[in-house]
C-alpha positions, -999 to +999 in steps of 0.1 A: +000+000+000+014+035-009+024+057+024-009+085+010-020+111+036-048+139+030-042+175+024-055+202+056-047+233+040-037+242+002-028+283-010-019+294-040-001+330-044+005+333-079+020+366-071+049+351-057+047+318-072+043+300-046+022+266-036+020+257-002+000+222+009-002+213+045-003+179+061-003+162+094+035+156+106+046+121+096+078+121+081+098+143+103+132+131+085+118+150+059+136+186+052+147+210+031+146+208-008+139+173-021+125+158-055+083+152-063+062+144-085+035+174-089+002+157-101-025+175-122-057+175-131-067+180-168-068+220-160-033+218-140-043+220-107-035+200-077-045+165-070-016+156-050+020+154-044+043+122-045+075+130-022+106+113-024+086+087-049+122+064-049+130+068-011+117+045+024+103+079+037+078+086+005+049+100+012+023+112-012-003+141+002-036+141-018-062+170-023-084+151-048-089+115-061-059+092-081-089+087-110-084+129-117-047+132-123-040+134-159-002+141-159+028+146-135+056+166-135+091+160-121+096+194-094+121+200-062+092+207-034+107+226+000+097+203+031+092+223+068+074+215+104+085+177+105+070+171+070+039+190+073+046+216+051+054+215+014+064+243-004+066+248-043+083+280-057+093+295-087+086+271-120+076+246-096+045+268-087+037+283-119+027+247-133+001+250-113-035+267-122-042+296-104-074+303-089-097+278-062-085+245-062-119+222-073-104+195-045-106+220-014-136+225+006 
């Protein structure tokens, strides 16, 4: 079974091209800048995050369900707060659709 957690909290500042998802701590190893796999919808927004995809301490945080992710993208995501926050910036971030995310209630 894959190590998948639910998103709490999702922004998007477009402004400053940045993409912040929130978690519940589980991976506290997890820190700094590592490698993801960004995973879009049809319309490039969020469905989830796969962190680490090739490492013991994966962890993939989802907003919306596996059936509406119709590409990924290879990005470096900044981990902070004992792997509860992860932080996309810069090209990263600007993959991303702005506007409401249609997985966030």
């Amino acid at each position: 079974m894959l190590p998948e957690q639910r998103a709490s909290s999702y922004a998007n500042d477009p402004s400053t091209a940045t993409v912040v998802i929130v978690t519940e701590a589980t991976r506290p190893r997890l820190h700094g800048e590592l490698p993801a796999r960004l995973l879009l919808d049809a319309a490039s927004h969020v469905v989830g995050i796969d962190v680490v995809p090739d490492s013991p301490e994966r962890v993939i945080v989802m907003l919306g369900p596996h059936e509406k992710v119709a590409r990924t993208e290879e990005v470096r995501v900044h981990i902070d707060h004992g792997g509860s926050s992860f932080r996309l910036q810069g090209h990263a971030a600007r993959l991303v659709a702005s506007g409401a995310n249609p997985y966030v209630f």
